[in-house]
C-alpha positions in Angstrom: 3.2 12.8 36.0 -0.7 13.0 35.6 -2.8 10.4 35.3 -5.7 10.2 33.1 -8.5 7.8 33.2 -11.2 9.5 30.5 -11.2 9.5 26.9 -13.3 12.7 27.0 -9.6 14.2 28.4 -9.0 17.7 26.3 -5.1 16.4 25.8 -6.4 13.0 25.3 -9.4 14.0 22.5 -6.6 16.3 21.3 -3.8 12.9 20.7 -6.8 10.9 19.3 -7.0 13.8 16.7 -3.6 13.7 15.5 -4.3 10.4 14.0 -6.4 12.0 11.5 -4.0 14.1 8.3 -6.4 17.1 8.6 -5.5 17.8 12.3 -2.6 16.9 12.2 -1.7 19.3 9.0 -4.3 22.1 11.2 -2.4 21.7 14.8 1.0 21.2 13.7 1.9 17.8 15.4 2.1 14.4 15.2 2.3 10.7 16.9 5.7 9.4 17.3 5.5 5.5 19.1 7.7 3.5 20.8 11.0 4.1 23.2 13.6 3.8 19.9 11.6 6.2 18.0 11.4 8.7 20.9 14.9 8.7 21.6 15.6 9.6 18.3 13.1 12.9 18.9 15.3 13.4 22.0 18.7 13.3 20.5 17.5 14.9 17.9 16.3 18.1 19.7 12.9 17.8 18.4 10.1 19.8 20.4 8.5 17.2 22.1 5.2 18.5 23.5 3.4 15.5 25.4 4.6 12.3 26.4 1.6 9.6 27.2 2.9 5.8 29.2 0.6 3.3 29.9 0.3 1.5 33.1 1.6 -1.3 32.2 4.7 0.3 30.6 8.0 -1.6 32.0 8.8 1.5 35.2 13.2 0.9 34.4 12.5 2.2 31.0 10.0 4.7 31.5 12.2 6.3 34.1 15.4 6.1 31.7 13.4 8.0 29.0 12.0 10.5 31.5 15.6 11.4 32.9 16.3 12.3 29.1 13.1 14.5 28.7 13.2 18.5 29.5 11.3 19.7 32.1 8.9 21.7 30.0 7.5 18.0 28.7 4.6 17.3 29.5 4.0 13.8 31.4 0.8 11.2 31.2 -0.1 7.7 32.2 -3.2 5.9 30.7 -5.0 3.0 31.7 -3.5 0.5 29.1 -7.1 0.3 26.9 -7.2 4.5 26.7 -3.7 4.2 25.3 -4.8 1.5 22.7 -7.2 4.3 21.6 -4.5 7.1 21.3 -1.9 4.0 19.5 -1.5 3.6 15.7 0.4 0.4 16.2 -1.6 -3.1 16.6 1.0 -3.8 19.8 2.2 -0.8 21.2 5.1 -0.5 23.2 3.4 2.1 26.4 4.8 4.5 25.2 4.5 7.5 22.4 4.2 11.3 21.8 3.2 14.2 20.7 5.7 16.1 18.8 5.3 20.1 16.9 6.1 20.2 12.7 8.9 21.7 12.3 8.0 24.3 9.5 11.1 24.1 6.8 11.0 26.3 4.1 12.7 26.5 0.9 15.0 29.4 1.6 16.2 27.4 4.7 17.1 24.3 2.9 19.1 25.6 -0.2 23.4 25.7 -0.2 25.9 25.2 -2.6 26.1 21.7 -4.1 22.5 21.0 -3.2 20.9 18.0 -3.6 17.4 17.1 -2.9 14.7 14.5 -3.3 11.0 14.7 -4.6 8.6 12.5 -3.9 5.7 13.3 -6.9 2.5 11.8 -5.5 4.3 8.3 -4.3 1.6 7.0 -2.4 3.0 4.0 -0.5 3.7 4.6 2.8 6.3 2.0 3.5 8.2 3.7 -0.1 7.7 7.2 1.4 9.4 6.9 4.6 12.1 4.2 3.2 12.9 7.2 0.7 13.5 9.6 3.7 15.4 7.0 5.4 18.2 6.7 2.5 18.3 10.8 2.1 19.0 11.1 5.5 21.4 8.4 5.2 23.1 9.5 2.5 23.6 12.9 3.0 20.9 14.7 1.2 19.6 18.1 2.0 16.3 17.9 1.9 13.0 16.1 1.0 10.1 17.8 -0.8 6.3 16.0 -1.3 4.1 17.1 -4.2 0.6 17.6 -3.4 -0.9 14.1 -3.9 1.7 12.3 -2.2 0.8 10.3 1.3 1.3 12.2 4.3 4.5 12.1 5.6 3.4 11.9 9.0 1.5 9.6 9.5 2.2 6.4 11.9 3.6 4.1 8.8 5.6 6.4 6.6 6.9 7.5 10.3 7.8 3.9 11.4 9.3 3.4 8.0 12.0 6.5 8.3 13.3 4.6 11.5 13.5 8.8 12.8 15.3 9.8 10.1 12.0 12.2 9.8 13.7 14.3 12.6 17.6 14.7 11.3 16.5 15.8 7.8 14.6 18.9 6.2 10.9 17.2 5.0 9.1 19.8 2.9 4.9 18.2 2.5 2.0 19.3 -0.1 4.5 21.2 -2.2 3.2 22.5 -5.6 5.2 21.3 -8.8 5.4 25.4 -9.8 7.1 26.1 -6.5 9.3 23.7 -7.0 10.4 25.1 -10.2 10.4 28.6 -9.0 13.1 28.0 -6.7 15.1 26.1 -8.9 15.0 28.8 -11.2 16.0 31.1 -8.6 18.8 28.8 -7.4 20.3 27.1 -10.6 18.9 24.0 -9.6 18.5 21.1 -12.2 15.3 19.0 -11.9 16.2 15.7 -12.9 13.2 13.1 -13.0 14.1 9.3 -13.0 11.8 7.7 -16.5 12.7 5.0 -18.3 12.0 6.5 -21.9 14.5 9.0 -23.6 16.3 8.8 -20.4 20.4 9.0 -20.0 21.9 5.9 -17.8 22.3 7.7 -14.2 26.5 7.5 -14.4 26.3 9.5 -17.6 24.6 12.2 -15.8 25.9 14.8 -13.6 24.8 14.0 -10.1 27.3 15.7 -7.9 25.4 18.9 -6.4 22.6 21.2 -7.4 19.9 19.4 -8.5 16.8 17.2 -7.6 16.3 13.8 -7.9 12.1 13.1 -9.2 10.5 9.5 -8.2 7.5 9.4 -9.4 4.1 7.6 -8.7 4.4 3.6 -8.4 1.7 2.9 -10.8 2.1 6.1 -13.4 5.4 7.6 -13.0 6.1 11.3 -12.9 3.4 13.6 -13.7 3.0 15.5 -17.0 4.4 18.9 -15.5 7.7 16.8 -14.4 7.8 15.3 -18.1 7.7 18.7 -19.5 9.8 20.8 -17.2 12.9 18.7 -16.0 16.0 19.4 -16.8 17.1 16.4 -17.7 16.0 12.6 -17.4 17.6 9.4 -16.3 17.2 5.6 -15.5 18.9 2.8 -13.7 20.3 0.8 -16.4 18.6 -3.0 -15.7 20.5 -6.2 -17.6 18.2 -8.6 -16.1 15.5 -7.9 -17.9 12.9 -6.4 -14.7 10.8 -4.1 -16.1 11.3 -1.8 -13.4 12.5 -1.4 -10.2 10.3 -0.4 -6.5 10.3 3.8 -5.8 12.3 3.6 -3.1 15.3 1.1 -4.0 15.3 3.5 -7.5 15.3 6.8 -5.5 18.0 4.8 -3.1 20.1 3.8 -6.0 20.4 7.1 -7.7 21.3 9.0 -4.7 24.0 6.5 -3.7 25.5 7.4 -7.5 25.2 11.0 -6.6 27.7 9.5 -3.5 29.9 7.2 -5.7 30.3 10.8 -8.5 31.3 13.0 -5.7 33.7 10.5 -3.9 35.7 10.4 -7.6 35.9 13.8 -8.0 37.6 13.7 -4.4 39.8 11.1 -5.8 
């Protein structure tokens, strides 16, 4: 393990930098925090280039999390106030790293009885990664952002998938006409979530081959969704709300894509 005292550190400028999108998007990495989160990059096989402790990091679970790491990771401790400056988190746990992108692309993603989730420009972080979170959970096959949509990488929307960033395909800064090009290609429906001329979600078809839309919190989908989908649907509401939050409405529909393909089981 090497220790590091200078901020002017190459691999320590270089960490600092990932806290910004643009380098991030440019080197093709980000900051993961915390010992839960970086178990989950472990299990998870993700390539996990750096690894930075601070000094004051408890030595019992530093060494647990060590004996986990391959060989090829490279190993750091920080004086405590460097790693405050490499730290997203107000108070971190001495611990985080630096892990590649995994570059998905869309003829990786696709099978029979797809079902995917866009995200058109949500731009809450706390929404974004809770929206991750309940694809992963329930068994969706991938995540794609539109341009204008938070990055899904940084430290919040991050925290917010609890690592489900690592066991499911993310797709970022997707253009609305890709997205339909390979849904043409692939017999995909696009089906955006509106509440006007919109069909109640268990009247709709939501067992495989399509994509779920959740659009911005303030606006809605944009005008090319409103034009191009496929179809439209809505969360019925009886008491009265006027709507409900992104994510519990993009949670919602994909659990009724669940409850539609556990009856045709049935």
């Amino acid at each position: 393990m090497q220790l590091v005292k200078s901020r002017q550190n190459k691999t320590i400028k270089e960490a600092i930098s990932l806290k910004d999108k643009k380098y991030r998007r440019k080197l093709r990495k980000f900051i993961i925090e915390g010992y839960r989160f970086l178990n989950e990059a472990v299990s998870s096989g993700a390539v996990i280039e750096k690894v930075f402790f601070s000094d004051h990091t408890d030595k019992k679970y530093r060494n647990e999390l060590v004996s986990k790491l391959s060989s090829e990771v490279q190993l750091y401790e920080v004086p405590y106030e460097l790693f405050l400056h490499i730290a997203e988190t107000d108070s971190p746990q001495g611990v985080l790293a630096v892990v590649r992108t995994y570059e998905h692309r869309f003829e990786t993603i696709y099978k029979k009885g797809f079902r995917g989730l866009i995200l058109d420009s949500i731009q809450d972080p706390g929404n974004a990664g809770t929206m991750i979170r309940s694809a992963h959970a329930l068994g969706f096959d991938a995540v794609i952002a539109t341009e204008g949509t938070v990055d899904l990488f940084n430290g919040k929307v991050l925290r917010s998938t609890m690592g489900s960033i690592f066991y499911i395909p993310v797709l970022e800064n997707i253009k609305s006409e890709d997205i339909f090009a390979f849904c043409g290609e692939n017999s995909i429906r696009v089906i955006s979530s509106r509440l006007e001329n919109a069909k109640p979600c268990f009247s709709i078809d939501l067992s495989g081959n399509f994509f779920i839309v959740i659009g911005n919190e303030g606006s809605g989908i944009s005008e090319c969704f409103n034009k191009k989908s496929s179809e439209f649907v809505k969360i019925p509401m009886p008491g009265g709300a006027e709507s409900f939050n992104a994510a519990v409405a993009a949670s919602i529909l994909m659990y009724e894509s669940n409850r539609q393909r556990s009856c045709k089981k049935c």
